[in-house]
N, C-alpha and C positions, 0 to 999 in steps of 0.2 A: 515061575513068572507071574503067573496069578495069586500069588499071594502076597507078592512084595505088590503088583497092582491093588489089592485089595487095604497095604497097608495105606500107602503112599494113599489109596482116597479117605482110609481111617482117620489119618492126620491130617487131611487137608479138612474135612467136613469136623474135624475138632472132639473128635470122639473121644479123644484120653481127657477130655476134663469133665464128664460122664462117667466116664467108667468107675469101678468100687475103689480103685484104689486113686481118684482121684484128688484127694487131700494131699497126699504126695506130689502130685504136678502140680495143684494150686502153689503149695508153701515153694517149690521149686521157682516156678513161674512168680513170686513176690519178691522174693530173695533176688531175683535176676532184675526185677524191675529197681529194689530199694538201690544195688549196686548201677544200675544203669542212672539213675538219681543223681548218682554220690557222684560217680563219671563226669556229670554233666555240670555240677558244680563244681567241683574243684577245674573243668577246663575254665569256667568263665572265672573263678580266681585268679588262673594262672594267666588270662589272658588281662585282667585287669593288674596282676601286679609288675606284668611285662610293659602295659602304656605307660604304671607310674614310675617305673625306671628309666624309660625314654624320657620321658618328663625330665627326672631329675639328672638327667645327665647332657641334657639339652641345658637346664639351669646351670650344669656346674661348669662349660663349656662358653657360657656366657662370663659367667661372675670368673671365671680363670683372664678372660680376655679383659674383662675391666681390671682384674690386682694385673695384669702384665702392663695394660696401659698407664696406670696409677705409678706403678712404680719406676716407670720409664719417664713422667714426668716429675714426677719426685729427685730423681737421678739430676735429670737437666738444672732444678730448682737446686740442687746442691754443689753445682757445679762452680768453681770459682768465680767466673767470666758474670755469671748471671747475679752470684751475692755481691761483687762490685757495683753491677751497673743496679741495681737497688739501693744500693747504700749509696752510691753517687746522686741519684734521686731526693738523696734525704739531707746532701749535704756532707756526706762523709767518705775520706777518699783515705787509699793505703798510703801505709808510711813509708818517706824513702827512705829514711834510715830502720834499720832492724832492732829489734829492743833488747834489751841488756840486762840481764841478769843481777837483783839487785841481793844481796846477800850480806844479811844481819850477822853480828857477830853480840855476843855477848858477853 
């Protein structure tokens, strides 16, 4: 029991970075920090490349809803009822006879 007391205040008062073979805990102790480093970066990449796919998918949820509106008035604009009443506008109205095939002989 006293010795595992004796360790536990070893480590707490920081004695293994003192001691002879402490080159060994130093290069330990760098290694764990460069990796705590690398950790800490790549979460704040991950958290940046997570805002700009919100982003972009917030854009592509927009520009979907404008080609759907676009092409819903497109639709209307193509519609028979609507190229009449344009062309009635301009003076030009359909014909009530149907057209007739005119066919060349040679």
């Amino acid at each position: 029991m006293a010795n595992l007391k004796q360790t536990v205040y070893d480590l707490l008062k920081g004695k293994f970075l003192v001691d002879e073979d402490a080159p060994k805990n130093w290069t330990m102790l760098i290694f764990l920090a460069i990796l705590a480093l690398i950790m800490i970066a790549s979460a704040h990449s991950v958290d940046n490349k997570v805002q700009k796919i919100a982003t972009l998918n917030k854009k592509k949820r927009e520009l979907r809803s404008e080609f759907v509106a676009t092409r819903s008035e497109l639709m209307k604009l193509k519609m028979e009822s609507s190229i009449t009443k344009k062309l009635a506008e301009k003076g030009l109205y359909i014909s009530e006879n149907p057209p007739k095939k005119i066919k060349v002989k040679q």
